[in-house]
DSSP file (Angstrom, degrees, kcal/mol; ACC not computed):
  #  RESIDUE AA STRUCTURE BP1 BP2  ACC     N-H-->O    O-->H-N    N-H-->O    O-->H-N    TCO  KAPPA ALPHA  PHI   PSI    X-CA   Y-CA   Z-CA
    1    1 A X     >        0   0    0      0, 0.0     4,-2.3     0, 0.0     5,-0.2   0.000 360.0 360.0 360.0 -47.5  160.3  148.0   54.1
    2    2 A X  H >>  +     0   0    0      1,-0.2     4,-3.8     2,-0.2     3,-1.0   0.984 360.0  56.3 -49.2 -62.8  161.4  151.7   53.8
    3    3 A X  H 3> S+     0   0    0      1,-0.3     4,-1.8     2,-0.2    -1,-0.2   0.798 110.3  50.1 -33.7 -35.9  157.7  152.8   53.2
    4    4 A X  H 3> S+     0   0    0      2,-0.2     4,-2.3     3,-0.1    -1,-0.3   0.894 109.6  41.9 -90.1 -33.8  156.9  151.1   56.4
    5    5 A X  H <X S+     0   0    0     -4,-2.3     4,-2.0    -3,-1.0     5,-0.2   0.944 110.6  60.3 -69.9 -40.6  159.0  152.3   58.5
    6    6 A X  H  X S+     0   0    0     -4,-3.8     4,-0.7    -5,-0.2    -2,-0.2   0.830 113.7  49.0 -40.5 -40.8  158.3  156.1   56.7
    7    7 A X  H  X S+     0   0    0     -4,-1.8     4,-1.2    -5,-0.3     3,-0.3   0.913 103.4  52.0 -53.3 -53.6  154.9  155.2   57.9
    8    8 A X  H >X S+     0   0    0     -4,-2.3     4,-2.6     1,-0.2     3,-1.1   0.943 109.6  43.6 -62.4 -35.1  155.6  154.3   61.0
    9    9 A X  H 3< S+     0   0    0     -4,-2.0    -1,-0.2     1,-0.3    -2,-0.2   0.428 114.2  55.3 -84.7   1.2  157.7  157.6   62.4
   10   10 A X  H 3X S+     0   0    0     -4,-0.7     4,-0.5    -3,-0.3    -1,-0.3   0.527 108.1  51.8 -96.1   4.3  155.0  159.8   60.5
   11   11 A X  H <X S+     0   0    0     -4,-1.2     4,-1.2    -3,-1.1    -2,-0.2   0.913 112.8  41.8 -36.1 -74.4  152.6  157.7   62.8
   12   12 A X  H  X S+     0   0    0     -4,-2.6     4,-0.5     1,-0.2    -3,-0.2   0.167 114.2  53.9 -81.4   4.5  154.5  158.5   65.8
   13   13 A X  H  > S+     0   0    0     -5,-0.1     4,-1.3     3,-0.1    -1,-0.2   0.599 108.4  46.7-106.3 -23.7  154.9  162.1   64.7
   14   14 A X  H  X S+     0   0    0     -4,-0.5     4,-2.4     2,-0.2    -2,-0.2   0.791 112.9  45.4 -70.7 -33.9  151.4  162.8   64.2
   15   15 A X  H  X S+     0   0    0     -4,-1.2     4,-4.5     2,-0.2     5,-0.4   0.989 111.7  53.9 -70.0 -51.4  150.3  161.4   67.2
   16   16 A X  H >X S+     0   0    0     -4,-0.5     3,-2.6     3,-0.2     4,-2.1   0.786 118.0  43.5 -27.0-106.1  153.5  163.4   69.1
   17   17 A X  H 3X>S+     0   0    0     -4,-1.3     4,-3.1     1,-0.3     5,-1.4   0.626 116.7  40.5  -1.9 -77.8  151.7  166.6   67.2
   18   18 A X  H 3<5S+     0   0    0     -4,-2.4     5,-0.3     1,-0.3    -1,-0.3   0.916 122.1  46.3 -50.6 -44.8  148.0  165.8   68.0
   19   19 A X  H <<>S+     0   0    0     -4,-4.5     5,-0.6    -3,-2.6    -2,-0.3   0.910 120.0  40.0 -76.0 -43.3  149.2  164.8   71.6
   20   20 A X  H  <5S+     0   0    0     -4,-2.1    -1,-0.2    -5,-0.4    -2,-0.2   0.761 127.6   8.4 -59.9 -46.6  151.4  167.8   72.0
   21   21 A X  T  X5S+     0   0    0     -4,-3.1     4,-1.4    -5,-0.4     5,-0.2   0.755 121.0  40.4-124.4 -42.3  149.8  170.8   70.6
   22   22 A X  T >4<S+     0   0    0     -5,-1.4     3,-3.1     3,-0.2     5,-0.2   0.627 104.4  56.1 -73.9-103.3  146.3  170.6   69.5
   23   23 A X  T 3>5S+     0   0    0      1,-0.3     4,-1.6    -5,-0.3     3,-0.5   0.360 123.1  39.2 -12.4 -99.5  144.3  168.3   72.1
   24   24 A X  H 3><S+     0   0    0     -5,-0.6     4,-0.7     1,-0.3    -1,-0.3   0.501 112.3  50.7 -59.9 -12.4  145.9  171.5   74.7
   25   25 A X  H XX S+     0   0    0     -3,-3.1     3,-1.0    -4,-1.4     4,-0.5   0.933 116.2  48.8 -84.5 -65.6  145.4  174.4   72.4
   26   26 A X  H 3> S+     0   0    0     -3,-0.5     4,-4.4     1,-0.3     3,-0.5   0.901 110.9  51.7 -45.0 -31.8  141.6  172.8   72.2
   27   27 A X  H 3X S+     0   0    0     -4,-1.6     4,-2.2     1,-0.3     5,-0.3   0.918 106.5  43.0 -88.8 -20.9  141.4  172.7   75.4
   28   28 A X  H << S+     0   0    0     -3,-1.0    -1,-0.3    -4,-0.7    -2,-0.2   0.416 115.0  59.0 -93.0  16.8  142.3  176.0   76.7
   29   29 A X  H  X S+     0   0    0     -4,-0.5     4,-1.1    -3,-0.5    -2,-0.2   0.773 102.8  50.1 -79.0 -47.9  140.1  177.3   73.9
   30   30 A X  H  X S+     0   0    0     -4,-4.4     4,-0.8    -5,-0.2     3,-0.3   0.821 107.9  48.3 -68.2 -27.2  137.5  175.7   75.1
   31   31 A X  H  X S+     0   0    0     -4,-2.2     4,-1.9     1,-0.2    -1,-0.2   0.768 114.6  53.8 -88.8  -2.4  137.8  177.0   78.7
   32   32 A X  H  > S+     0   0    0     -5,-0.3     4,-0.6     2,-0.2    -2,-0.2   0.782 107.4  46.5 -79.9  -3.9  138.2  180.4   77.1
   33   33 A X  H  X S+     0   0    0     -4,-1.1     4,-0.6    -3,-0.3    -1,-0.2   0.497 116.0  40.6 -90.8 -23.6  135.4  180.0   75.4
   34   34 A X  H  X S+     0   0    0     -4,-0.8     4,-1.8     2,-0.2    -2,-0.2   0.687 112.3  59.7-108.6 -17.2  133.2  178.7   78.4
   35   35 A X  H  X S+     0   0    0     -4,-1.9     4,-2.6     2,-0.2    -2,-0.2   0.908 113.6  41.8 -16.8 -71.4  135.3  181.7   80.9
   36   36 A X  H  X S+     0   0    0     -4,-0.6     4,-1.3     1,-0.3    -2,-0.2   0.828 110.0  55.1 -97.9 -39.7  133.6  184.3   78.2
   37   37 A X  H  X S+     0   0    0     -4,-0.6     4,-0.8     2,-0.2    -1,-0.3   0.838 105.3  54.4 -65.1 -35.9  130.3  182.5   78.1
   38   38 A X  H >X S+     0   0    0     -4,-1.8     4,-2.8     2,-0.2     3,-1.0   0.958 107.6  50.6 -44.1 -65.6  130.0  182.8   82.1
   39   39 A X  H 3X S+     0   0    0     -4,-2.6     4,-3.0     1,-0.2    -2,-0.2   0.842 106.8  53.0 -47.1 -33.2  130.4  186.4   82.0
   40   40 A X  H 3< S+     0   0    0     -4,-1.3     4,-0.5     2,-0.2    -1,-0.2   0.622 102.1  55.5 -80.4 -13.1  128.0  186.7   79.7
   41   41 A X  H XX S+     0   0    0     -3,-1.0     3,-1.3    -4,-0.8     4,-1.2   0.877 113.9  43.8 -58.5 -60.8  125.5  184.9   81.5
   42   42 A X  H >X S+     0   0    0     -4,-2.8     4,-2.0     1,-0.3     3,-1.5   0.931 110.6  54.4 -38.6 -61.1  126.2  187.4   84.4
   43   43 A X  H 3< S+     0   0    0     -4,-3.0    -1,-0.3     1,-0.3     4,-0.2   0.450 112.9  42.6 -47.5 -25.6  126.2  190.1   82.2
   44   44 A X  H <> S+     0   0    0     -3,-1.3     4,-0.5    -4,-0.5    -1,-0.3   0.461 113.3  49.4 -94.3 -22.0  122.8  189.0   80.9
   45   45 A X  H <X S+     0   0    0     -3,-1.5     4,-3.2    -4,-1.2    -2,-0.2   0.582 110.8  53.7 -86.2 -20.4  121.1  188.1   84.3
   46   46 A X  H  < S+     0   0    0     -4,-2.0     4,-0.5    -5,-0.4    -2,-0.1   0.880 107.7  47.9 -70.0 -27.0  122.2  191.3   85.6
   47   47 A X  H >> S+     0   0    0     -4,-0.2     4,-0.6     2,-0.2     3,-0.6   0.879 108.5  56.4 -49.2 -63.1  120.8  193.0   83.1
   48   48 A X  H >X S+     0   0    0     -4,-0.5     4,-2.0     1,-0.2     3,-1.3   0.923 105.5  46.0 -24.3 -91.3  117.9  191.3   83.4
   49   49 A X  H 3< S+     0   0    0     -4,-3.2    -1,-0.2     1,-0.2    -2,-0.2   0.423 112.4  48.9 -62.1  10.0  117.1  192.0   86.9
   50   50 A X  H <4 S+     0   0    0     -3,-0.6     4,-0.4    -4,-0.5    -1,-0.2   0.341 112.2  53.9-107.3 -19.5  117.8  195.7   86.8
   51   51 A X  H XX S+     0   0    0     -3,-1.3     3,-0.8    -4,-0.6     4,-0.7   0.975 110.4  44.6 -50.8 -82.4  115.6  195.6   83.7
   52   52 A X  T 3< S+     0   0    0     -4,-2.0     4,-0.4     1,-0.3    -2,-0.2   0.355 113.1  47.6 -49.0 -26.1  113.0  194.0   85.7
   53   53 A X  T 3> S+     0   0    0      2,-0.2     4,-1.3     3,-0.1    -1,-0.3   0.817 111.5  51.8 -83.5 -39.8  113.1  196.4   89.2
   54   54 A X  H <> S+     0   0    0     -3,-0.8     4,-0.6    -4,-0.4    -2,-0.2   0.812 111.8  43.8 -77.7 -50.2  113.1  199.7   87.3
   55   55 A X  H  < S+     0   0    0     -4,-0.7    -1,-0.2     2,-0.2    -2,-0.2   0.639 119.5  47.6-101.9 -40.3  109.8  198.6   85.1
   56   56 A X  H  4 S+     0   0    0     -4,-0.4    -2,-0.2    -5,-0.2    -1,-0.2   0.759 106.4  55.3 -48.8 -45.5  108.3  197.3   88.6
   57   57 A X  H  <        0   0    0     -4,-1.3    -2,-0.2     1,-0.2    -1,-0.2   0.836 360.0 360.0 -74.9 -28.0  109.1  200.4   90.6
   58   58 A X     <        0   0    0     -4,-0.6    -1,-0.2    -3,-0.1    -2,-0.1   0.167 360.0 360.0 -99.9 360.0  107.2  202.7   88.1
């Protein structure tokens, strides 16, 4: 019976845990990660078309 309840409250503390800290630490990884990938898109079209006018004008 101990063993089962010891199961259950490390059940309910792992879920607490998952629910609590990871699942929001992933997710503001992830929009920092998609935040850093937008800029670099910018950074890469801008590039791009200032590449591309320079090599036009000439």
């Amino acid at each position: 019976m101990g063993r089962i309840v010891g199961l259950a409250l490390a059940t309910i503390a792992g879920l607490f845990v998952l629910f609590t800290f990871i699942l929001p630490m992933l997710a503001s990884l992830f929009k920092i990660a998609l935040i850093i990938g937008v800029i670099a898109l910018i950074a890469f079209v801008a590039v791009r078309v200032i590449s591309g006018s320079s090599s036009s004008s000439r």
